[in-house]
C-alpha positions in Angstrom: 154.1 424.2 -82.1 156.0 425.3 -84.7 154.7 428.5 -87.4 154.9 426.0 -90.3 152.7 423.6 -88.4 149.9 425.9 -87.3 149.5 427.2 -90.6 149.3 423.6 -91.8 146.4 422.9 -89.4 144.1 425.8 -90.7 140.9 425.0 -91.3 140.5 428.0 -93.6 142.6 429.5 -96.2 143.9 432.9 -95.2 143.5 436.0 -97.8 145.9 438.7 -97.7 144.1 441.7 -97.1 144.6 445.2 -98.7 146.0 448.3 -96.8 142.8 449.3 -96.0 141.3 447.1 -94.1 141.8 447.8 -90.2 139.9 446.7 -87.5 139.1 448.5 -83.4 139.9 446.2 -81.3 139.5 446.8 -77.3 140.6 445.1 -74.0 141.2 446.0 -70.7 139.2 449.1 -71.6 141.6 450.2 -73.9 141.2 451.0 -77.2 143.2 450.4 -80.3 143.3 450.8 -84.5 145.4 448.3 -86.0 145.9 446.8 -90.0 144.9 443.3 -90.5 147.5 441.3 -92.1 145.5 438.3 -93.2 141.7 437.3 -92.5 139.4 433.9 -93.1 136.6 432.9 -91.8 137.9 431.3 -88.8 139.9 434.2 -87.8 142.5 436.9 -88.4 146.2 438.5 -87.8 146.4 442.0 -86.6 149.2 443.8 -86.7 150.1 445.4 -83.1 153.3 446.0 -81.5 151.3 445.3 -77.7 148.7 442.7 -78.3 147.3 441.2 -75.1 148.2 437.8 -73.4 147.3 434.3 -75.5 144.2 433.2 -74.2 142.8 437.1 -73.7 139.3 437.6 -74.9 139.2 440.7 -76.9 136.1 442.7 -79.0 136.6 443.4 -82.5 134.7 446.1 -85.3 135.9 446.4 -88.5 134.1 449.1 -90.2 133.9 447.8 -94.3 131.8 448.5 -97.5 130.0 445.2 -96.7 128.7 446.8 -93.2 130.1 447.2 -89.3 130.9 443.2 -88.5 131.3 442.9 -84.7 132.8 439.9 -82.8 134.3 438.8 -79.8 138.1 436.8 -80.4 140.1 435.1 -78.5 144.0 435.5 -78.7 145.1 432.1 -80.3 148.9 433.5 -80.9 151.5 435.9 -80.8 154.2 437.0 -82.8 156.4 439.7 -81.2 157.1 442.2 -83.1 154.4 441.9 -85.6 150.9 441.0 -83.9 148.8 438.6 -83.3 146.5 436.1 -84.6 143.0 436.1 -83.2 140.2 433.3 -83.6 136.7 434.7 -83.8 134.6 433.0 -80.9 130.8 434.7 -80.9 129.3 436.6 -83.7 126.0 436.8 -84.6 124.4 435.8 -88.1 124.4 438.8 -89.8 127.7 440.2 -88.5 128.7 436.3 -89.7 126.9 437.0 -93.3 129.1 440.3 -93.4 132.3 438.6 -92.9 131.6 436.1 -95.5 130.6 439.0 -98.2 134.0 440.3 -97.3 135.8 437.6 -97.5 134.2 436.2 -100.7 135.1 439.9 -102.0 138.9 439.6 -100.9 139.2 436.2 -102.2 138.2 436.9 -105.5 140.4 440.2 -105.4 143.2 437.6 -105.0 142.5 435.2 -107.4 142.5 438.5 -109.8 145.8 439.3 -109.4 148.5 438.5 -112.0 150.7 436.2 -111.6 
């Protein structure tokens, strides 16, 4: 599949995010800080220069002004060099309620922005 086609078949838009917003992920029993790229609903790109296998199951925590969300992800796709892009797969509903306070908050940073 090519880059152009996956982002076509999003089902959520992706929001840039700022500089600040970083996310622990761990697998294996290792433990990393990385940037987030982008972010939606459905998922996110972090920026890593070792991310896991595609189809590895890792554990995210972002740590935000909306609150700690926590999720599990799974590894959807890889781009070397750069990261990785990560679909969430269990979260509960207030870790879930977080996420969509963030990304409301981002979204409407975005649509602030001049043109």
């Amino acid at each position: 599949m090519s880059v152009n086609s996956a982002k076509s078949n999003r089902r959520y838009p992706r929001i840039p995010t700022p500089k600040g917003i970083w996310v622990s992920w761990q697998h294996d029993g290792q433990q990393n800080v990385s940037r987030v790229r982008d972010l939606n609903i459905g998922g996110l790109f972090i920026e890593t220069d070792s991310p896991p296998p595609i189809g590895t199951t890792i554990a995210l925590l972002f740590s935000v002004p909306e609150g700690e969300i926590r999720s599990s992800a799974l590894v959807k796709n890889i781009t070397p060099g750069e990261g990785m892009g990560v679909q969430f797969v269990a979260m509960n509903q207030e870790n879930a309620v977080r996420l969509q306070t963030l990304f409301s908050r981002l979204l409407r940073s975005s649509d602030m922005t001049p043109a």
